[in-house]
KEKOL-119467 format. One record per residue (C-alpha): x, y, z. Coordinates in pm, whole numbers, plus 50000, padded with zeros to 5 digits. Example, Ala and Ser with C-alpha at 12.3 -4.5 7.8 and 13.67 -1.06 7.14 Angstrom:
<nodes>
512304955050780 513674989450714 
</nodes>
This chain:
<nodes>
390373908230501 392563887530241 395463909030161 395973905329767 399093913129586 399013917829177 400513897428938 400353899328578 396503913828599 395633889328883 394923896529235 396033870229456 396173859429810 399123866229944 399333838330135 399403817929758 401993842529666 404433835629896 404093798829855 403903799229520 406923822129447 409573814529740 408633776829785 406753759329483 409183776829194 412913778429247 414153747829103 411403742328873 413003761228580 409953782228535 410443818628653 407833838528856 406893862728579 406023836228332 404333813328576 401653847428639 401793855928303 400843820328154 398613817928441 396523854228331 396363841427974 394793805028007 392343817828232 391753845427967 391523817827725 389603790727944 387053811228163 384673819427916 384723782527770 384283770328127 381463786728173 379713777327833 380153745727964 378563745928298 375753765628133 375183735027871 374773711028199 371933733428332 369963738327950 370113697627971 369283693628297 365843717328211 365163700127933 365273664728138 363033678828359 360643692628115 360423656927950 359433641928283 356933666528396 355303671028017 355203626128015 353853631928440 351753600928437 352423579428146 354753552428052 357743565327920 359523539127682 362633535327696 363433537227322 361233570027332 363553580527628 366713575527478 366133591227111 364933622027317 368743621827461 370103618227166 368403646027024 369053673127283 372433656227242 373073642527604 374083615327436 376533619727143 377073595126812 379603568626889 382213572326659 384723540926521 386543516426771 390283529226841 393013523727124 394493550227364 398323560727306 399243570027619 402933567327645 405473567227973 402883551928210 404463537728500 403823498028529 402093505628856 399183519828612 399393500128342 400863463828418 400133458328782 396963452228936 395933460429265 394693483429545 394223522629529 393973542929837 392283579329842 393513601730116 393383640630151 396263657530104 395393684030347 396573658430618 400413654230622 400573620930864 397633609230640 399633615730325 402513599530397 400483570430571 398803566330204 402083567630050 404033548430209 401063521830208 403153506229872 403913479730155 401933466230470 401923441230729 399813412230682 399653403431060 398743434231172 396023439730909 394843408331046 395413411831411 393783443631453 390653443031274 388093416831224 389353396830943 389943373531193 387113363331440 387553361031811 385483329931861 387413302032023 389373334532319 390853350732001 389833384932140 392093418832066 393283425932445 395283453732570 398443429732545 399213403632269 396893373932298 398333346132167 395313324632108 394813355031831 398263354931728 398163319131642 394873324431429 396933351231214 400273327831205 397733297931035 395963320330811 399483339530669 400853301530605 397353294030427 397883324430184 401513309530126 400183279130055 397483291929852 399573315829597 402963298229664 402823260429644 405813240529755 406523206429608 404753178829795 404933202530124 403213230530303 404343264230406 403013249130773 405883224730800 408973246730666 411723245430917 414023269530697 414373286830398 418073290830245 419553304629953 421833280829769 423393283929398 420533315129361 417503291429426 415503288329689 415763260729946 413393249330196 414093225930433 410313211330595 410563197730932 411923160930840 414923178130675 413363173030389 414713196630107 411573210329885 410783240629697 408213262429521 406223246529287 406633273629064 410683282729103 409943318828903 407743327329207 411313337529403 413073369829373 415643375029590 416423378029923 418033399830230 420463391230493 422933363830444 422153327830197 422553309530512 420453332930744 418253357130495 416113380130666 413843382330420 412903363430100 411193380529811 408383364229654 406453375829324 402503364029214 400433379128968 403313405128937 402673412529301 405533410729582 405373392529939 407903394330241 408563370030446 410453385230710 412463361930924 413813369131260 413823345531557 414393368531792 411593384331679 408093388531893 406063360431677 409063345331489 410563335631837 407613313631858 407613304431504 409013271431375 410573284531062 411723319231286 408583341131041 408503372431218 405703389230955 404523388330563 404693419730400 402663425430166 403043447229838 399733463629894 398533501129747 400393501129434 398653539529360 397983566429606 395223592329528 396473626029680 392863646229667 392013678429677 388833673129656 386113651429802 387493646130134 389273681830201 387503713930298 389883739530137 387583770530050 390513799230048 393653802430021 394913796630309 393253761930274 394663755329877 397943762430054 397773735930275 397293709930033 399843724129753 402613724329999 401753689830155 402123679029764 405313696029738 406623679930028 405763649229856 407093655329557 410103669729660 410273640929887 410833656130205 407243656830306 407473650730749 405003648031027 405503649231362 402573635031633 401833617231970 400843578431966 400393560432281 402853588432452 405563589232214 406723616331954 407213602431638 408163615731316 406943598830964 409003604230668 408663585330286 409953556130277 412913545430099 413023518029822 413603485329897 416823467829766 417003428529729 420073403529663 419973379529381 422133353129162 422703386228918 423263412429152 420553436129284 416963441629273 415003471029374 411573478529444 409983511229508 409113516129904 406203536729805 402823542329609 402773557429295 400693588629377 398133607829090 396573642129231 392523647129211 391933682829084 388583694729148 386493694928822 385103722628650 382713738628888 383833756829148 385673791529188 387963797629463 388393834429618 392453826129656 392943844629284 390793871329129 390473882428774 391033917128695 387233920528743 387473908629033 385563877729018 387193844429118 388943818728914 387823784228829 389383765529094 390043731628879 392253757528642 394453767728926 394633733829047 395893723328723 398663747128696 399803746329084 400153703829138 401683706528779 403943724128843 404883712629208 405363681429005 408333694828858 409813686829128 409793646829115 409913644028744 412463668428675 414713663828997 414353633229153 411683610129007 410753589429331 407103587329237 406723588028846 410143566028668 408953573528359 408353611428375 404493614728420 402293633328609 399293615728706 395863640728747 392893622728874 389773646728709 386333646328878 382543653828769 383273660528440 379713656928197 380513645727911 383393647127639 383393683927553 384483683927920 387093658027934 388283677327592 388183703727808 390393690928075 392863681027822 393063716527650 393643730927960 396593703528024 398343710027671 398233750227750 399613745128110 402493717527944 403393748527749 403803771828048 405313750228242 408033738327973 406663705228022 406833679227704 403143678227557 401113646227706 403153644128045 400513654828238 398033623628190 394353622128319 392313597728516 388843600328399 386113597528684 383243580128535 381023595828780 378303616628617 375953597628399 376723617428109 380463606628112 378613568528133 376403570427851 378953588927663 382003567027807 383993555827464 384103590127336 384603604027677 388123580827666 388623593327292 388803627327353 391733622627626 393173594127420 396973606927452 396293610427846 394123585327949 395683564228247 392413556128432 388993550328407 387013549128775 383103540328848 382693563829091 379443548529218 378783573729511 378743606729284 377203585329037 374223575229262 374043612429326 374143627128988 371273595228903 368833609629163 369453643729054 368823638728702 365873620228772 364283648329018 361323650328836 360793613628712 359013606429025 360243594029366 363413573229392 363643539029584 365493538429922 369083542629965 370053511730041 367913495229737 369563516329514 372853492929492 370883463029364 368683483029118 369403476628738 371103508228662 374113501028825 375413470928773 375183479428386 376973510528510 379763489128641 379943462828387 379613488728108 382713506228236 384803471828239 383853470527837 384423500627769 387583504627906 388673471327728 387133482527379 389643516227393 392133490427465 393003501827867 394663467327938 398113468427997 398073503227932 395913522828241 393873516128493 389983502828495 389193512728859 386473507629070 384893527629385 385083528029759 384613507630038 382883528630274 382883507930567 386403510030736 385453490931045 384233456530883 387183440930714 385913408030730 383433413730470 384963431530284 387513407330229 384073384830101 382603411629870 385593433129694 386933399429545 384223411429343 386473440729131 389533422229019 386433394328927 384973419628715 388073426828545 389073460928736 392393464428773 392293480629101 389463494529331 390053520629590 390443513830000 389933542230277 392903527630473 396633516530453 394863483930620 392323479930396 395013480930110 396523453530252 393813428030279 392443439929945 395913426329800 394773394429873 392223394129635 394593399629367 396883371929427 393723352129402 392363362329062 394883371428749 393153406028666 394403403528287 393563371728253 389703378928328 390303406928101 391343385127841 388243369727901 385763398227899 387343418227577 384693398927397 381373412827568 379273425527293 376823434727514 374903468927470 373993481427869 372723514027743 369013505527786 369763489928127 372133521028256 368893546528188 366493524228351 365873552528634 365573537128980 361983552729021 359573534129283 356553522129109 353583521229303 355783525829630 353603519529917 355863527130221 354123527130564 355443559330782 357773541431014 359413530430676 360213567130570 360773582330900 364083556230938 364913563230589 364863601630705 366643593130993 369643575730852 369913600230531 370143631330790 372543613931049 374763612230770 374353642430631 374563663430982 377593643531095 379513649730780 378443681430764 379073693431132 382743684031133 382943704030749 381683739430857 383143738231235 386783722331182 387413719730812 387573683330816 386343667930467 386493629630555 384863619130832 383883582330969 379893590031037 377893559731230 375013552231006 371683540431182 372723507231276 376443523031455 378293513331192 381133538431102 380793549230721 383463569830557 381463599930472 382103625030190 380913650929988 380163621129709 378253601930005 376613634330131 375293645329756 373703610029744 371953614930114 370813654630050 369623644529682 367693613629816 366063637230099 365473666429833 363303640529594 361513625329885 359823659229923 359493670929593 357343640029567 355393644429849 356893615930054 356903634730320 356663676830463 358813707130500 358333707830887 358733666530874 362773673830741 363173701931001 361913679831275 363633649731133 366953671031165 366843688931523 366213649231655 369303637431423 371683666831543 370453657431888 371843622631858 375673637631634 375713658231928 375933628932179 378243611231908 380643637231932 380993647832289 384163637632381 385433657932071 386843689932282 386663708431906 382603698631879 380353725831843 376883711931903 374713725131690 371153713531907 372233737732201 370973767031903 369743754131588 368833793331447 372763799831463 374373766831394 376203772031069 376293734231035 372543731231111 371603752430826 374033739430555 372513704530632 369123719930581 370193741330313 371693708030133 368043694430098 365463722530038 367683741529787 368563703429624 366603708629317 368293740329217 371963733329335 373953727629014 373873691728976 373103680129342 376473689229421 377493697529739 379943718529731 378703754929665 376673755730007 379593734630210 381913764330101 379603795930102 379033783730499 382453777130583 383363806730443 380863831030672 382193807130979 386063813630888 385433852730844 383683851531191 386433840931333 388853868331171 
</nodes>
């Protein structure tokens, strides 16, 4: 049993207490009493609207499905299908153009353009991997993945193969050459680079004295003029390294003594607590408040084992840089924004006084905004300009991002906060937040930092809105159909109509595929090309290679170029991916059963049985895929409308599952943690949340995942007490 102690009229964990009160607050300025107090009366204030607003999702989502199953069998027209929207008001009048005034945005947000990293906060070494990700090794993101091929005996070995090494060496010196051009030269044939007078000079192997092409390219430098260590190098407002030592492991070999290229690579940190944790309790919530307290505070550590050594990883310090005029310093670390959870869930860690439990993404907003205190009151290592940075998910809609924002201006008052520091990141994730974008952004448009297509939820919230238009094409289809490329392109316009540039972020989604760097370093050249500012990475690797793509495209420059698409994508963003006349043959749907419950049971498995939220699941082919509960709604929703439709049987999915959980089982035995879940199906927790996922998918509140990941890992965790 949760011991609760009573504050204000609240009963709370006292697990939350005792963090809250003896670690969160002193030196915040906001005393204990008030903190409850303030707490007690915005949930008095907010619950009931909360609610109103969940209930408006469901009346829509009836009346969607009414209009499908009253048109079953005819051609709906699109014109006919929109002015029905309109009218139950799913989508609202657009009112005139305007700008966001967001004010004290750091430049990472508004002026710089490049990678964003999501990471769960419930995993210190993981947090402080993410954060400290501002800056990253271009030779080992190269090296150790397959950016670079091993045709020609460039295989990774046990021990440094230099056949591999040279293939990194020649590619850093193309990028040089590429986004820092020397004067009748190459980066290839550089036998030194010196500082004289403040400039830069390099000396090619002939003794020839040259230098960069563009001279405002060079920053500054470390080490000695004669013998720098490092010289700073800027593009597209981006930094580079190039570290010299020739004493070091590859600049020992190296004709100009270049040990490594640094590269300034995540310039923003997502700290979640949402999508890829598994915090159901207390206990849980506490986990990931005081990892973002250690992070704000700045004292955040982590202590682990890597090939049989202890080591300990800390935050990084800033960087600090010599030049003609004294100093110049660079931050050593991401600027990091916390995701809330949005507006569904409750959370058992606080009760009202009628004992029922408190929207989570309320408590949310008053814990991280308050831990933030810490940074932007004490020692502002992650925010200069006094900000706190709230990513907010699955929101439907501008009454909820309204919402969002009420809830911020009440909790700035608490808190003693100045009114618009806490500053939103709007998840364009639910269609009714797409169709409804501009006004979406208006409603926020004191806060707004960030705009993000978050095509995963997205794809799920499509399929469930769609239940009962008929059945949808197969997964992997669904990224080329019509729907979402408007999505994407939409978001670009609209962001640039509100005026975003140079002012927030217009973001785009994941890379889900961790393992295959090489192509991703072919297809997410694709964002900044679109005129996305930055797109988000699963690794502090991936961060680094994506940099690359923004040396090679100016992202405001293509935004210049793209403020002037009058395009309307409405039509094309409700064109519902239904399969028309789908004739698949049974092999066809029993693989796309297959691959839709391998991801679902090895996500799942690893949820209910360790807590773990983020997990790298092998799809049907083997290849890893970062699974979460965004990538699990689209799998379970996908299943759910299969069999609505017919596509296939009750006992079909069952079967379909015990063979899948067969095969996660054999995936996971060398995992000492793994409960296998095929060794007794009737009590495997996991087994039945996967199933539960699909046959209850019509009725879960918007396909999401959540309420049966938590109600199961809840009845595991109390077995265990």
């Amino acid at each position: 049993m949760t011991k609760r102690l009573n504050r204000s009229n609240l009963q709370i964990s006292e697990t939350l207490v005792n963090f809250i009160e003896n670690e969160a607050l002193p030196n915040t300025n906001v005393s204990a009493e008030r903190f409850w107090n303030k707490l007690e009366l915005i949930l008095n204030q907010f619950v009931p609207l909360n609610q109103k607003l969940l209930e408006t999702r469901s009346i829509m989502k009836n009346q969607i499905d009414s209009f499908y199953l009253e048109n079953t069998g005819k051609t709906i027209n699109q014109d006919q299908y929109i002015n029905f929207l309109r009218k139950i008001n799913y989508i609202v009048p657009v009112g005139n153009n305007f700008s966001i005034e967001t004010q004290n945005v750091d430049p990472e947000l508004a002026l710089k353009a490049g990678p964003q990293l999501v990471v769960p906060v419930t995993n210190a070494r993981y947090a402080l991997n993410a954060a400290n990700a501002r800056w990253g090794s271009l030779y080992d993101a190269l090296y150790g993945t397959d950016a670079i091929s091993e045709e020609g005996n460039a295989q990774k070995t046990s021990s440094y193969n230099p056949l591999r090494g040279k293939k990194v060496v020649d590619y850093g010196r193309d990028f040089l050459d590429k986004n820092f051009k020397l004067e009748n030269s190459s980066h290839k044939d550089v036998k030194t680079y010196k500082i004289e007078n403040g400039n830069l000079i390099i000396k090619s192997n002939d003794n020839a004295n040259t230098q960069l092409s563009d001279t405002n390219q060079y920053v500054g430098y470390q080490g000695s003029e004669d013998n720098p260590s490092c010289i700073l190098l800027k593009n597209n407002n981006l930094h580079v390294e190039i570290l010299i030592n020739k004493n070091g492991n590859i600049g020992s070999t190296d004709n100009a003594g270049i040990d490594d290229i640094i590269i300034e690579s995540a310039l923003t940190t997502i700290q979640d607590c949402e999508d890829s944790v598994a915090t159901v309790d207390a206990e849980d919530k506490v986990l990931a408040y005081k990892n973002w307290l250690g992070l704000m505070k700045g004292n955040l550590e982590d202590t682990f084992e890597k090939n049989g050594k202890m080591l300990t990883r800390k935050l990084n310090q800033d960087k600090i840089y010599l030049t003609s005029n004294g100093e110049y310093k660079l931050p050593g670390r991401s600027v990091m924004l916390i995701r809330n959870v949005g507006h569904l869930m409750t959370n058992p860690a606080i009760l009202m006084s009628n004992g029922e439990e408190i929207p989570e993404g309320i408590m949310d907003a008053m814990i991280t905004s308050m831990i933030a205190i810490h940074d932007i009151k004490n020692n502002q290592m992650n925010s200069r300009t006094g900000s706190v940075y709230i990513v907010k998910p699955k929101m439907h809609g501008p009454e909820e991002v309204k919402f969002a924002c009420d809830i911020f201006s009440a909790v700035e008052e608490a808190l003693h906060l100045e009114k618009y520091t806490l500053k939103i990141g709007i998840m364009d994730e639910e269609r009714r937040t797409t169709v409804n974008l501009k006004e979406c952004i208006r409603a926020a448009k004191e806060r707004t930092v960030f705009i993000n297509t978050g095509f995963l939820d997205r794809t799920g919230d499509e399929i469930h809105t769609a239940m009962e238009a008929g059945p949808i094409i197969p997964k992997g289809d669904i990224k080329n159909a019509k729907w979402i490329s408007a999505y994407e392109n939409n978001n670009v316009k609209i962001g640039l109509e509100c005026g975003l540039s140079g002012k927030a972020q217009i973001g785009k989604g994941m890379w889900a595929m961790p393992d295959l760097m090489n192509e991703m370093l072919k297809q997410k050249i694709n964002h900044p090309k679109s005129g996305a500012n930055t797109s988000w990475v699963p690794s502090p690797t991936a961060a680094t290679l994506h940099a690359l793509h923004y040396h090679e495209v100016d992202v405001f420059n293509v935004q210049k170029q793209k403020s002037n698409d009058k395009n309307d994508y409405l039509i094309d963003i409700l064109d519902v991916p239904v399969s028309k006349g789908h004739n698949w043959s049974q092999e066809e749907i029993q693989k796309e059963m297959d691959n839709n419950a391998q991801g679902i049971l090895g996500y799942v498995v690893r949820w209910i049985d360790q807590g773990v939220g983020c997990s790298k699941v092998p799809d049907i082919n083997n290849i890893g895929l970062m699974e979460d509960r965004a990538t699990c709604r689209i799998s379970s929703q996908h299943l759910t409308n299969w069999m609505r439709h017919g596509i296939f049987t009750k006992d079909q999915l069952v079967v379909t599952l015990k063979k899948m959980a067969k095969i996660v089982d054999d995936q996971n035995k060398n995992d000492l943690n793994y409960i296998p879940m095929s060794k007794d199906f009737e009590n495997s927790l996991a087994f039945k949340a996967s199933l539960d996922l699909i046959i209850e998918g019509t009725v879960s509140p918007s396909g999401y995942t959540e309420p049966i990941l938590h109600k199961r890992r809840l009845e595991l965790k109390s077995m265990l007490d």
